[in-house]
VOGU-3710 file (C-alpha; in Angstrom, 3 decimals, decimal comma):
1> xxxxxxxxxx> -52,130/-31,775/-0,259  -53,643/-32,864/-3,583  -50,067/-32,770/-5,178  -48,756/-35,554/-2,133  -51,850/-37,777/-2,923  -51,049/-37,550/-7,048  -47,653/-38,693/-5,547  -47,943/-41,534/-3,232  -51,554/-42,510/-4,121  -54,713/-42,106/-1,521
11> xxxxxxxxxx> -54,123/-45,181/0,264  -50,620/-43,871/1,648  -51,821/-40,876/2,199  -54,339/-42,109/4,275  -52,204/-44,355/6,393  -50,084/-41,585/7,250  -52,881/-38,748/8,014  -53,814/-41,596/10,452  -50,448/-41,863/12,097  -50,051/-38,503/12,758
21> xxxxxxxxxx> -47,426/-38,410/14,669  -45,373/-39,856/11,206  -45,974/-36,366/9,772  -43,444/-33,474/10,604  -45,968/-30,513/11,847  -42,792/-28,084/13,300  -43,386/-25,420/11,300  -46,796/-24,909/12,272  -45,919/-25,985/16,310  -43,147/-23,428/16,099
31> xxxxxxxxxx> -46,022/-20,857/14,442  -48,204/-21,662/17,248  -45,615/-21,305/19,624  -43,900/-18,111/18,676  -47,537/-16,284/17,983  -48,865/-17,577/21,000  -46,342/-19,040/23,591  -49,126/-18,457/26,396  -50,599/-21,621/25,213  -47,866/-23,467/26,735
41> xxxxxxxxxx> -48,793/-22,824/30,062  -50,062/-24,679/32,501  -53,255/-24,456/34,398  -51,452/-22,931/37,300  -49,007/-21,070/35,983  -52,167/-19,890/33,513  -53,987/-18,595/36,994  -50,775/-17,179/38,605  -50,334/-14,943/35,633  -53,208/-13,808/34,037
51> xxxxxxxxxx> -55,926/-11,179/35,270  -58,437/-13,485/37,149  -60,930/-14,470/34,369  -59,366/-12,733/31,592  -60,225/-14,244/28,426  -57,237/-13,542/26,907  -56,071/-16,770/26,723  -59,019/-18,457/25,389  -58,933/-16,024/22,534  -55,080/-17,359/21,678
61> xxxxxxxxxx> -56,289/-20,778/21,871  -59,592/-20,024/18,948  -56,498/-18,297/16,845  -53,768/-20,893/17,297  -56,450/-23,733/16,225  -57,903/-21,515/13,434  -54,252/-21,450/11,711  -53,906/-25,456/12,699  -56,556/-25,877/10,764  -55,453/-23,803/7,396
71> xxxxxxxxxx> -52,360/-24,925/7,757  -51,482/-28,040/9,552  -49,916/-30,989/6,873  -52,042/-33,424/9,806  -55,098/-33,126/8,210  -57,189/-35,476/9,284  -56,162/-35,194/13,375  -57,508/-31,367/12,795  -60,701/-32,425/11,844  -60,859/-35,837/14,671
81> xxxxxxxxxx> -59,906/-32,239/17,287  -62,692/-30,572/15,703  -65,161/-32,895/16,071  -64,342/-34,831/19,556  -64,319/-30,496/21,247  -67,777/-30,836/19,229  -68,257/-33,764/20,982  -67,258/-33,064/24,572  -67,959/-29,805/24,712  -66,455/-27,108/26,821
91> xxxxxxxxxx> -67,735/-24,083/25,477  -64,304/-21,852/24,143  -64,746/-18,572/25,915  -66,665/-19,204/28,958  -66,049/-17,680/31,844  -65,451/-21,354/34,131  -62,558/-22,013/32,365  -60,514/-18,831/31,563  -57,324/-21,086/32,947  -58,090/-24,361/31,770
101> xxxxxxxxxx> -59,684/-24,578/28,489  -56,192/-24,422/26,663  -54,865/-27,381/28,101  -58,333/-29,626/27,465  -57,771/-28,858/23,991  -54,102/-30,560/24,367  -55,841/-33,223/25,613  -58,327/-33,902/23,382  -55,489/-33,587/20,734  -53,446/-36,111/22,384
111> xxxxxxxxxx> -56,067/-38,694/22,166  -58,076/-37,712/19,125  -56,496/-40,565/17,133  -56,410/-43,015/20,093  -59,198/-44,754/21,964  -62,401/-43,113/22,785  -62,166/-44,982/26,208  -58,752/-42,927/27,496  -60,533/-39,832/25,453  -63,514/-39,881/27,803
121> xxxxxxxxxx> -61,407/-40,295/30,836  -59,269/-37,385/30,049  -62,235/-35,029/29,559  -63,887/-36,533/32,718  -60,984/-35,770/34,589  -59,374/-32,661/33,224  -60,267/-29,226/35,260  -61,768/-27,366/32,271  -64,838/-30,172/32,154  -64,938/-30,593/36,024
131> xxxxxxxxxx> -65,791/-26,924/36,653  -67,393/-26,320/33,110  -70,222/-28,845/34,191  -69,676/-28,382/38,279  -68,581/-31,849/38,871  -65,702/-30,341/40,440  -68,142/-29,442/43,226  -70,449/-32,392/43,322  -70,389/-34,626/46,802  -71,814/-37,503/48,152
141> xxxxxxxxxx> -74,449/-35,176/50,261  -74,904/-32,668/47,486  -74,088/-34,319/44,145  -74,347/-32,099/41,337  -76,231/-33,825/37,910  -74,960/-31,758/35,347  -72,138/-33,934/34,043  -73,746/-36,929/35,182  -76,290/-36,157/32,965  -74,675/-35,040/29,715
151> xxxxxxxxxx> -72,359/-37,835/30,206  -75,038/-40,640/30,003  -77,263/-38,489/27,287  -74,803/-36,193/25,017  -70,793/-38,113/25,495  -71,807/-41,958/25,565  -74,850/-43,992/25,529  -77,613/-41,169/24,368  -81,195/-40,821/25,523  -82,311/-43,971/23,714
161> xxxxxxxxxx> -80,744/-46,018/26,133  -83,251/-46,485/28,009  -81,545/-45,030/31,939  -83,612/-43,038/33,923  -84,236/-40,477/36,320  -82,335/-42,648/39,304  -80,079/-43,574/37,070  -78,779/-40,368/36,264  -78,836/-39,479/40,474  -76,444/-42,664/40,154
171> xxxxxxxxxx> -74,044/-41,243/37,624  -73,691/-38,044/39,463  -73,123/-40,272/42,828  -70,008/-42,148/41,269  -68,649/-39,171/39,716  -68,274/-37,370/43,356  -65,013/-36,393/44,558  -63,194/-35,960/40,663  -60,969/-32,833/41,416  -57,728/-33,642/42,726
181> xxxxxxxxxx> -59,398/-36,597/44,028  -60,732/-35,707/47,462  -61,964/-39,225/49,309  -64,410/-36,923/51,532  -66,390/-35,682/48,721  -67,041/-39,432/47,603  -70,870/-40,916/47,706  -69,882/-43,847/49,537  -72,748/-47,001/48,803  -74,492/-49,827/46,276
191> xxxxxxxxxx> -74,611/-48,057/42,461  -76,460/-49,068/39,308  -76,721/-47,322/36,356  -78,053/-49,403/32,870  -75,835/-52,601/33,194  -73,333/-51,580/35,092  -72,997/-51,866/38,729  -70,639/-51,388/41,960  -70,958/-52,063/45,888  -68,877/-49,328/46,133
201> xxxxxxxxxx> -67,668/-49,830/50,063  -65,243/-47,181/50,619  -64,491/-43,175/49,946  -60,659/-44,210/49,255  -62,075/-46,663/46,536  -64,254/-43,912/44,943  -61,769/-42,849/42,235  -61,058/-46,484/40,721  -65,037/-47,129/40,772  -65,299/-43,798/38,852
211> xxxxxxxxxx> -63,049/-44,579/36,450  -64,425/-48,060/35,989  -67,666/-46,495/35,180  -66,340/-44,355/32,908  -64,855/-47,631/31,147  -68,014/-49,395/31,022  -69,957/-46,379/29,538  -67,154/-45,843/26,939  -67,534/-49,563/26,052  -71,294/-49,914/25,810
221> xxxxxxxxxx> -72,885/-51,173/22,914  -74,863/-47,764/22,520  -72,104/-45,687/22,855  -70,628/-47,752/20,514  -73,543/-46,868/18,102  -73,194/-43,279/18,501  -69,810/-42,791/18,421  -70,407/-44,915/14,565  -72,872/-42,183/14,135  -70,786/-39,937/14,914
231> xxxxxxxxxx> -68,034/-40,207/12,657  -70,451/-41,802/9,704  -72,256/-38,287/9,975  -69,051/-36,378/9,833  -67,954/-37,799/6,847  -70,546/-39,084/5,090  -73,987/-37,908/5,184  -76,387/-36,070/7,727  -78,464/-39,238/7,680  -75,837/-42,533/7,781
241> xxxxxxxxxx> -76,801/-45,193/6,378  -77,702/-48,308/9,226  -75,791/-50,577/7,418  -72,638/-48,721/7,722  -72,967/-47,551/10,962  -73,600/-51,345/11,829  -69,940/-51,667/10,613  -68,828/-48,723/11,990  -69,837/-49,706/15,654  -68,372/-53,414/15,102
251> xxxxxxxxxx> -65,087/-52,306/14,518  -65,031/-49,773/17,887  -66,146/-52,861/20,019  -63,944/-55,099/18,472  -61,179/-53,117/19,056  -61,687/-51,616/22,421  -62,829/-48,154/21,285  -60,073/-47,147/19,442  -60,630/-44,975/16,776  -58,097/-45,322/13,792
261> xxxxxxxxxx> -59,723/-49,009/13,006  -63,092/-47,428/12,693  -61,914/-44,452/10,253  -60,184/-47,450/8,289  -63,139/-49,163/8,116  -65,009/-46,149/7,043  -62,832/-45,025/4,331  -62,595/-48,670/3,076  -66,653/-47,980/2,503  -67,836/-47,526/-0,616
271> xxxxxxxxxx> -70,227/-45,204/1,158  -67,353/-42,518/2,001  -66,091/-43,181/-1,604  -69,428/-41,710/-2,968  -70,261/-39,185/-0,401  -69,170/-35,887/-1,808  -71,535/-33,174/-1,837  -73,702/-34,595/0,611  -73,446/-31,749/2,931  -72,648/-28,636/3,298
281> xxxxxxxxxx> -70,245/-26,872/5,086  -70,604/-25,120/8,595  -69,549/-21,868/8,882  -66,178/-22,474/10,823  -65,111/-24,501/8,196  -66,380/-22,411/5,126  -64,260/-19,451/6,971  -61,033/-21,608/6,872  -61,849/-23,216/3,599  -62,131/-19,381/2,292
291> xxxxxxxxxx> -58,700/-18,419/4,281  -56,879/-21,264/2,210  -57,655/-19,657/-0,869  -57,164/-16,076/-0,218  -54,055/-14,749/-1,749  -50,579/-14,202/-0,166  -50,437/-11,172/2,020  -47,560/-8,831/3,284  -47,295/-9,032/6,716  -49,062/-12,326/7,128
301> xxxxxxxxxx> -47,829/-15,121/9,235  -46,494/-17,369/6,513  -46,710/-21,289/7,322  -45,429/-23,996/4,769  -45,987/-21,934/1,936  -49,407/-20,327/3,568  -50,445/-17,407/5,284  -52,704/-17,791/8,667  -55,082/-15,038/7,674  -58,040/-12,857/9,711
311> xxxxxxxxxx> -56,375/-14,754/12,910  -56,049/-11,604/14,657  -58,817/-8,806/15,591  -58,671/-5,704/13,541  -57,834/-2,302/15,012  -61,264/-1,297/14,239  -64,604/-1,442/11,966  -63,989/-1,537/8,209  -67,169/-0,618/6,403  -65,856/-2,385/3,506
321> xxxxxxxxxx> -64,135/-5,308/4,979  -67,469/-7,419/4,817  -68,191/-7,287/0,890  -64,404/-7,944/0,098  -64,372/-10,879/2,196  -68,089/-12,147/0,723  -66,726/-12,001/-2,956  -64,261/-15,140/-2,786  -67,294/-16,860/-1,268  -69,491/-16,077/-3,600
331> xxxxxxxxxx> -66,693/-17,137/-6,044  -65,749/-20,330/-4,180  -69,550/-21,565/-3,713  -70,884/-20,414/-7,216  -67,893/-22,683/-8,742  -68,444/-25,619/-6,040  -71,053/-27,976/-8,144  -68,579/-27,591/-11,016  -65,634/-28,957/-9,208  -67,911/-31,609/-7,828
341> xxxxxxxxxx> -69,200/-33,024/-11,150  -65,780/-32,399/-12,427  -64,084/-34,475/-9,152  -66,589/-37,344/-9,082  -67,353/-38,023/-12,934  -71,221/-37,329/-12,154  -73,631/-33,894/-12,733  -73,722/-31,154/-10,089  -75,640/-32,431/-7,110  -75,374/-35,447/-8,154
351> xxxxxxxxxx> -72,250/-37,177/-7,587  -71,740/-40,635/-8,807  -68,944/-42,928/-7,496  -65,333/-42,597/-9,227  -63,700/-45,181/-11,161  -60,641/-44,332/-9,512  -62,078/-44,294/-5,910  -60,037/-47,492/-4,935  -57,261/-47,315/-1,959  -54,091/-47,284/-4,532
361> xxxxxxxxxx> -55,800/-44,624/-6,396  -54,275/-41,074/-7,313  -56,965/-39,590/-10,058  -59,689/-37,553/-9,318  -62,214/-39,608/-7,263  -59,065/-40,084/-4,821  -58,257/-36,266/-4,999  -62,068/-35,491/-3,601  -61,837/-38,227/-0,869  -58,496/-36,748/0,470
371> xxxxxxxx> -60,416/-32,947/0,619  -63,031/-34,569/2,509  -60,794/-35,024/5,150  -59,516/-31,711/5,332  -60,703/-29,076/8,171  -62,065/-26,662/5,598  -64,313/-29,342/4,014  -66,760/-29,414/7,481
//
């Protein structure tokens, strides 16, 4: 990575990571694939052919996106997957979704780059997050709140805006009947929830008023807020600054929800340009950060020049297996102010903005932004 920003300079190297679709990934598909060609089933053929709630394949899917993330050249769509299955979550191994969780992670990668409106109606729709949170089972007589709930409070407008008790009852009510749609499950009757409203006359109409309220949610101006928050505390700082989240959310309504404006908008900030040791990794991402540094190892699954490493369980315990694997950490962290002073031209802890942190820029300052971006950096 750091030798294709010296190359083509930050600002290309950002325009692609954004496009990633530009970027040939094959040898780390065909990885994925030949490891762990189970992934490429469907939710069908997934329940046809493995032991009812085996967890096998949920166990494939936390390996495959373990070496995506060590190893994939589309850095930044690893860490939008990361943080939108953060997001919406659908906890990876439960037992609801033994078939299904697989293929909500393909969907969350198909639209972790597009528009947070078609992102929320693919998780509101797919089977993993319809039985994960019971909507799958929620009716007109007997709605179930769960996902009516955490859609209003944790995937869109958050507690602060102001909905209540009723309003939640409402949610629930024009969510009924998402399976494969089922009219007779639909709560058929007037709706209100915040600003949004529908007479909603018919069970045959349910779906498209559904969807519609999905649409309004994904387009409100507190959702645009947190969604600015979001991403601003991803890549910035625990604690955003208002001013750019005020940006943040101007360019998501502006442009319809989609996503890539916003990240330009960030990274055009000169508070991502300064933001570097600001926070601290989580442990996922310390683990992959550590497996990108660990040396070359016979046997391993080499990808692009790099080996996918502790991606499969052992055979058994290793009573020493937990201080070799805490020495490169304690390596890696003990050298981590150093290469943060040395990075951003500032002392440890202290990191002060680069003279080369401009978008044409290949030097240093340019070198941390670009690691910021990676999986590994948290």
């Amino acid at each position: 990575m750091t030798d294709e920003v010296r190359r083509i300079g930050i600002g290309a190297w950002l325009d692609r990571q954004l496009a990633p679709e530009s970027i040939d990934d094959g040898a780390v598909e065909a990885a994925v694939q030949a490891r762990w060609p189970r992934l490429a089933l469907s939710e069908a053929e997934a329940m046809a052919r493995l032991s009812p709630f085996s967890w096998d394949l949920m166990f494939e899917l936390q390996r495959a996106t373990l070496l995506r993330m060590a190893c994939s050249q589309r850095q930044l769509q690893e860490v939008m997957v990361d943080m939108w299955s953060n997001h919406l979550n659908v906890t990876c191994p439960s037992d609801k979704v033994w078939a299904t969780r697989h293929a909500y992670d393909l969907a969350i990668r198909l639209h972790a780059l597009g528009s947070f409106r078609e992102l929320l109606r693919a998780s509101a729709t797919s089977p993993a997050m319809l039985h994960y949170l019971d909507n799958a089972d929620s009716t007109g007589d007997a709605p179930n709140e769960d996902y009516g709930r955490e859609l209003l409070e944790l995937h869109t407008v958050g507690v602060g805006a102001g909905y209540s008790e009723a309003e939640v009852r409402m949610s629930a009510l024009a969510l009924t009947g998402f399976t494969v749609y089922d009219a007779r499950r639909h709560y058929v009757g007037p709706l209100r929830v915040l600003d949004w409203g529908s007479d909603n006359v018919s069970a045959a109409g349910g779906l498209a008023v559904g969807l519609d309220y999905l649409d309004h949610l994904a387009r409100h101006p507190a959702t645009a807020r947190r969604i600015a928050t979001l991403l601003a505390t991803r890549f910035v700082c625990d604690t955003p600054p208002g001013a750019l989240v005020d940006r943040l959310a101007a360019a998501y309504t502006a442009h319809d929800t989609a996503i890539v404006p916003v990240l330009r908008t960030l990274f055009a900030s000169p508070e991502f340009w300064s933001c570097l040791g600001q926070k601290l990794r989580r442990p996922g991402a310390a683990g992959v950060g550590a497996a990108e540094r660990l040396p070359r190892r016979r046997g391993g699954l080499a990808v692009d020049g790099r080996d996918a490493v502790a991606l499969e369980p052992r055979a058994g315990p290793d009573p020493g297996l937990v201080e070799r694997r805490r020495e490169p950490g304690r390596r890696h962290l003990a050298g981590a102010d150093r290469r943060s002073a040395a990075g951003h031209g500032g002392r440890p802890g202290r990191p002060a903005l680069p003279a080369a942190a401009r978008p044409d820029a290949a030097g240093p300052g340019a070198l941390g932004a670009a690691r910021a971006l990676r999986p590994g950096r948290g």
